[in-house]
C-alpha positions as CSV (number, residue, x, y, z in Angstrom):
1,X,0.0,0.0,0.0
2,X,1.5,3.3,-0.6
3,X,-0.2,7.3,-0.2
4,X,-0.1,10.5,-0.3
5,X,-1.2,14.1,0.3
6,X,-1.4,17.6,-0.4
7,X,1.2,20.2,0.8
8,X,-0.4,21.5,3.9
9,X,-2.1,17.7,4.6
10,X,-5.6,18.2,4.8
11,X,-6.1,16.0,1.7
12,X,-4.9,12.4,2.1
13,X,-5.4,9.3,0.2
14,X,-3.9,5.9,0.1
15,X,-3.6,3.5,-2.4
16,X,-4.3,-0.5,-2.2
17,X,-4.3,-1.6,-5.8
18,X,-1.0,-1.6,-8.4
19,X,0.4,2.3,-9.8
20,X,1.0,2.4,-13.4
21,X,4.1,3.9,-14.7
22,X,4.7,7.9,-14.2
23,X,3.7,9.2,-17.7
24,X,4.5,13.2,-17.8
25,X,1.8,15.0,-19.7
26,X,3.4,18.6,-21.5
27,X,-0.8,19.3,-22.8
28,X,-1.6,23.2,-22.3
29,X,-4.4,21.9,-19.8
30,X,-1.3,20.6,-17.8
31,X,1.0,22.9,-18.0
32,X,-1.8,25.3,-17.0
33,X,-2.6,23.4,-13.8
34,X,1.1,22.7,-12.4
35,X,2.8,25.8,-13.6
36,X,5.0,23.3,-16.0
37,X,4.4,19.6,-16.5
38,X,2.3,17.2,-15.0
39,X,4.0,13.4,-13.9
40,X,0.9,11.5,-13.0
41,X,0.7,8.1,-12.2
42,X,-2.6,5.9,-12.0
43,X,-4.7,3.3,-10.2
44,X,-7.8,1.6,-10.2
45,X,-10.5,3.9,-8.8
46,X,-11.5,1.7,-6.4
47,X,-8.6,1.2,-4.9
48,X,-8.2,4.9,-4.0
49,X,-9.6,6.1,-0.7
50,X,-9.4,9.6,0.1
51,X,-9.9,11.3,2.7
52,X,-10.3,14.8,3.6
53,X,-12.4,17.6,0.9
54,X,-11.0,17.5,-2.3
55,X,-12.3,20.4,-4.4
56,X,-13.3,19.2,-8.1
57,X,-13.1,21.2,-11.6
58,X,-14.4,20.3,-14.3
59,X,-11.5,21.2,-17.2
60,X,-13.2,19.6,-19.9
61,X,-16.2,18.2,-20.5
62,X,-15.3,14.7,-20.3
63,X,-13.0,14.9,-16.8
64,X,-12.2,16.9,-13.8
65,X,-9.1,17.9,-11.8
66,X,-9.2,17.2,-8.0
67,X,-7.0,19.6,-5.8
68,X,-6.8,20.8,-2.3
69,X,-8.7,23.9,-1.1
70,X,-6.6,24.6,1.3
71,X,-3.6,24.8,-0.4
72,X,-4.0,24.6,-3.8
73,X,-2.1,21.0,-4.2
74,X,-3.2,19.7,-7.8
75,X,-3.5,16.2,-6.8
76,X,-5.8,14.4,-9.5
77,X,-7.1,13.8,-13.2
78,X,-10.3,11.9,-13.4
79,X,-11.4,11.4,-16.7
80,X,-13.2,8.1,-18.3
81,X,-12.3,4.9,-18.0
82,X,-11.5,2.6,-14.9
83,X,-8.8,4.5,-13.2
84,X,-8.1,7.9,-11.0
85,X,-4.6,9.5,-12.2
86,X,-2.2,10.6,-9.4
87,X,-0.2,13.5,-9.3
88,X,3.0,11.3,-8.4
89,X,5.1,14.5,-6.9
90,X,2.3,13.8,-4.1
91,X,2.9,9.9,-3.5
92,X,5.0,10.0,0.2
93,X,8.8,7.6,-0.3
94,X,9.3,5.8,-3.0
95,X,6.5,3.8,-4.4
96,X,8.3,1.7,-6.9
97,X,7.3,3.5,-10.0
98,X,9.6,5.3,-12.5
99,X,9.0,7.7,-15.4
100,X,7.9,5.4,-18.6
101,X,7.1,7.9,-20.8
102,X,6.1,11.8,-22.2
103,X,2.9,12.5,-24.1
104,X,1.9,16.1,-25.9
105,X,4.9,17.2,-26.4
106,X,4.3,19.6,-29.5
107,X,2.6,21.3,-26.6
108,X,5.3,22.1,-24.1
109,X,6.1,25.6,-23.4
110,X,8.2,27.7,-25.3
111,X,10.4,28.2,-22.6
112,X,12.0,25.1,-22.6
């Protein structure tokens, strides 16, 4: 089992079932969110339990970012299909998961 939180800790969540790889996402919706780019990891919905409030936007029509109200941690991408994606700068130690990959990358910033 592994978890994570927020900056300030009022959102918490832990994690029973397997991570997927740590995919960094360089979209404009992304970059927008983080301030640069987003590493997000992923597991089975069900297997996330959260607790404290998350606050929910709705970015696109078809999913929503979770993040704390507190303190502003972006912390998750819900979007369709089966699992919750994880901002993996939030997982606590070392959770066993490594960077497999980049996508959007015709959309990173200029800057770099």
């Amino acid at each position: 089992m592994t978890g994570g939180s927020c900056l300030c800790g009022a959102v918490r969540y832990t994690v029973s079932g397997p991570l997927r790889p740590v995919i960094a996402c360089h979209c404009t919706q992304c970059r927008k969110t983080s301030g640069h780019v987003v590493a997000a990891t992923s597991a089975p919905r069900d297997s996330v339990e959260i607790t404290g409030q998350v606050h929910w936007y709705a970015s696109s029509e078809t999913a929503r970012r979770g993040f704390c109200p507190v303190c502003g941690s972006s912390l998750f991408w819900d979007g369709p299909g089966a699992n919750l994606s994880i901002q993996a700068g939030t997982l606590d130690g070392d959770p066993g998961v490594r960077l497999a990959g980049h996508i959007f990358c015709a959309d990173k910033g200029a800057y770099y």
